[in-house]
C-alpha positions in Angstrom: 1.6 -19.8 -9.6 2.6 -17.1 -11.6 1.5 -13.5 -10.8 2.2 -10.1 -12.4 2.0 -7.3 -9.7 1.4 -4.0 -11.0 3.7 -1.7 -9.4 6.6 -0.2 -9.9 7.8 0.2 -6.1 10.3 -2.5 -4.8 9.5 -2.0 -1.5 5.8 -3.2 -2.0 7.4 -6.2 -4.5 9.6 -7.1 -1.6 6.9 -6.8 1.1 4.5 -8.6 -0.8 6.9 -11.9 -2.1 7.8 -12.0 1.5 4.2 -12.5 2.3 3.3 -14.7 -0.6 6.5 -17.1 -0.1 8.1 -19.5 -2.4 4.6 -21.1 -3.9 4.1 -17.8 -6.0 6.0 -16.4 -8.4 5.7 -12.8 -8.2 7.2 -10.6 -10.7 6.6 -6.8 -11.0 6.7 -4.0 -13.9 9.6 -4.0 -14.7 10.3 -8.1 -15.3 7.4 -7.8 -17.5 9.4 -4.7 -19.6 6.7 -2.1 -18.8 8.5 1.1 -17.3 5.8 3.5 -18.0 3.7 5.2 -14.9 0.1 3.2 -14.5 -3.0 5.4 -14.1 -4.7 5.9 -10.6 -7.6 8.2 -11.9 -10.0 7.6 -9.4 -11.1 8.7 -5.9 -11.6 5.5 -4.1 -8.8 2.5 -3.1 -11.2 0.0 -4.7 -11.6 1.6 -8.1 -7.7 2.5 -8.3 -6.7 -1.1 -7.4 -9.0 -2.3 -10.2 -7.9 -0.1 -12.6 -4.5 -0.6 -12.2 -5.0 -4.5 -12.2 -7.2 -4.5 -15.7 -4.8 -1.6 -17.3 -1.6 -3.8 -16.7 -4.0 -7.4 -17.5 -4.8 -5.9 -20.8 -1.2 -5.8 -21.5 0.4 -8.7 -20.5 -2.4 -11.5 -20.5 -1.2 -12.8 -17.6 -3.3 -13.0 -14.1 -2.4 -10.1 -12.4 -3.0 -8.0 -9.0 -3.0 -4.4 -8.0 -2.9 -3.0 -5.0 -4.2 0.8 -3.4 -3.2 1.6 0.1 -4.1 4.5 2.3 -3.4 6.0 5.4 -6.9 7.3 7.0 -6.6 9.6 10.2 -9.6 10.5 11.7 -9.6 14.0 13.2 -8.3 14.8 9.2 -11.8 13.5 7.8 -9.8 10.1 6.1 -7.4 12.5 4.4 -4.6 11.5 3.5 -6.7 8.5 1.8 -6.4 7.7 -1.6 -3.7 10.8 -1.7 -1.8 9.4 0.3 1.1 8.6 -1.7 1.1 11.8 -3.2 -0.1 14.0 -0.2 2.4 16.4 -0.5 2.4 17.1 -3.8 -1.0 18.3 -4.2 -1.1 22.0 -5.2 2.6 21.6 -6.2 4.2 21.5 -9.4 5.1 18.5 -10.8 8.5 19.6 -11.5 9.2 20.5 -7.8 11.9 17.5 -6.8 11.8 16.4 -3.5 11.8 13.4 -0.8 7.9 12.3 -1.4 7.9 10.2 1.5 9.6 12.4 4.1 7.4 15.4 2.7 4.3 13.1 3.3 5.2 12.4 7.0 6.1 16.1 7.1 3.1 17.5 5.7 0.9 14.9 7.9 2.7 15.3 11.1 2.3 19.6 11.0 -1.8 19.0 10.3 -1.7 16.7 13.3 0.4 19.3 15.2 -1.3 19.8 18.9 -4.1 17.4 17.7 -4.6 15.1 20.7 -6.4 12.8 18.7 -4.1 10.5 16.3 -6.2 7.6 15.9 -5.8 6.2 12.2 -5.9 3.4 9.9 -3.9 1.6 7.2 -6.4 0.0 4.6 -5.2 -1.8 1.7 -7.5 -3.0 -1.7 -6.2 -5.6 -3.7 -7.7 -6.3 -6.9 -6.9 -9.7 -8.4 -7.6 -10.7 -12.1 -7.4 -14.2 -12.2 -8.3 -16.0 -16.1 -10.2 -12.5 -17.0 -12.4 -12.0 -13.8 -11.8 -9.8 -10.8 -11.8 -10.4 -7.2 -11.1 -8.1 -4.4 -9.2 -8.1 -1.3 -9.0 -5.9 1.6 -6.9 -5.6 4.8 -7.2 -2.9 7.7 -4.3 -2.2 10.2 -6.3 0.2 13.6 -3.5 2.7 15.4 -2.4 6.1 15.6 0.1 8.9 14.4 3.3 9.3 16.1 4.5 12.9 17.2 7.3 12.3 15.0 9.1 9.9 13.0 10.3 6.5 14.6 12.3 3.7 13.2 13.9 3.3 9.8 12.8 -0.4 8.3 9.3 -0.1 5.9 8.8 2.5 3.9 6.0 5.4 3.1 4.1 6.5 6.7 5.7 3.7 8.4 7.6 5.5 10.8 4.9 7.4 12.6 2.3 5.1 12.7 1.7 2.5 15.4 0.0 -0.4 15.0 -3.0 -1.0 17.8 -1.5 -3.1 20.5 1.7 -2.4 19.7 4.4 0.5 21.5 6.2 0.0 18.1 5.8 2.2 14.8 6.0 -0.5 11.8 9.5 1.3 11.2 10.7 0.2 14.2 9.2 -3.6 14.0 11.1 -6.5 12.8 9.8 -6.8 9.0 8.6 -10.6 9.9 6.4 -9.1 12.6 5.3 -6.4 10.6 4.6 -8.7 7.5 2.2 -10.6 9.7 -0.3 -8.0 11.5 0.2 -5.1 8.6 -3.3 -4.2 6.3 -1.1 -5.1 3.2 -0.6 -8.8 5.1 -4.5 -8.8 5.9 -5.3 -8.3 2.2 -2.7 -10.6 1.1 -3.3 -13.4 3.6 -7.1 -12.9 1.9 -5.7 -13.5 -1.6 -3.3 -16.7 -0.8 -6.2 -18.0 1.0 -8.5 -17.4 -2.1 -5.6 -18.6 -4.8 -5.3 -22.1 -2.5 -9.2 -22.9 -2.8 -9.3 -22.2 -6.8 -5.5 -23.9 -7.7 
């Protein structure tokens, strides 16, 4: 089957074909020639997935998924959340150039700075629009925030956060292990599951 997946980061593209396997054929923005930066308006992962799913739909005319993925620590009320790809930017200019995802881990780790309690969650939404309907996905990975950064496979938070029942951070995992107890493979495993029944 032939999917469009509307992002632009080749680290979720990569993460997600691994997951998906040879029966799909994923391609992202850029195979589809659109280069521009898709909207993410909204203040939930649910909404943001959708809208980036119907936005990129509308385009191409192809069946198409999006995905919204957030990094939820509890003593921080949820926060990062739905900002979490962009934590540290907020309240900075949009000129300012800088590592995004080492800033993240920077700004997250000095909020969580003598906190005792690290308990947090990964939670990914995918939003799949399949022959001009929408179905949704979701995935949760339980665990907690590092002291500081571990590991250098995955990408984003990866290094500081530790999957429950694991002494590993998902930085420090073997991708293939990772790619089978992660939220995104949780959400994913959800949508193959769903694209078997209806093929």
């Amino acid at each position: 089957m032939d999917l469009v997946f509307a992002t632009n980061n080749i680290h979720k593209l990569k993460e997600i074909r691994s997951i998906l396997g040879p029966a799909f054929n994923l391609q992202g923005l850029m195979e589809t020639g659109i280069r521009e930066e898709i909207p993410e308006d909204y203040e939930t992962l649910e909404e943001n997935a959708s809208q980036k799913a119907w936005v990129i739909f509308n385009k191409v005319r192809k069946n198409c998924m999006a995905d919204d993925t957030g990094l939820e620590v509890e003593s921080l009320g949820g926060a990062p959340g739905v900002f979490s790809a962009r934590y540290s930017r907020i309240g900075v200019p949009v000129y300012t150039e800088f590592d995004v995802a080492e800033a993240n881990i920077r700004k997250l780790l000095d909020q969580l700075r003598d906190q005792p309690h690290r308990r947090a969650r990964f939670r990914t939404v995918i939003a799949l629009v399949l022959e001009g309907r929408e179905y949704r996905f979701e995935g949760i990975a339980e665990g907690a925030i590092t002291d500081a950064p571990r590991g250098r496979e995955g990408f984003g938070y990866d290094p500081v956060f530790i999957p429950e029942g694991y002494e590993q951070t998902f930085a420090e995992m073997d991708p293939a292990l990772k790619n089978r107890i992660s939220h995104r493979a949780k959400a994913v495993t959800g949508l193959v599951q769903f694209l078997k029944r209806h093929s």
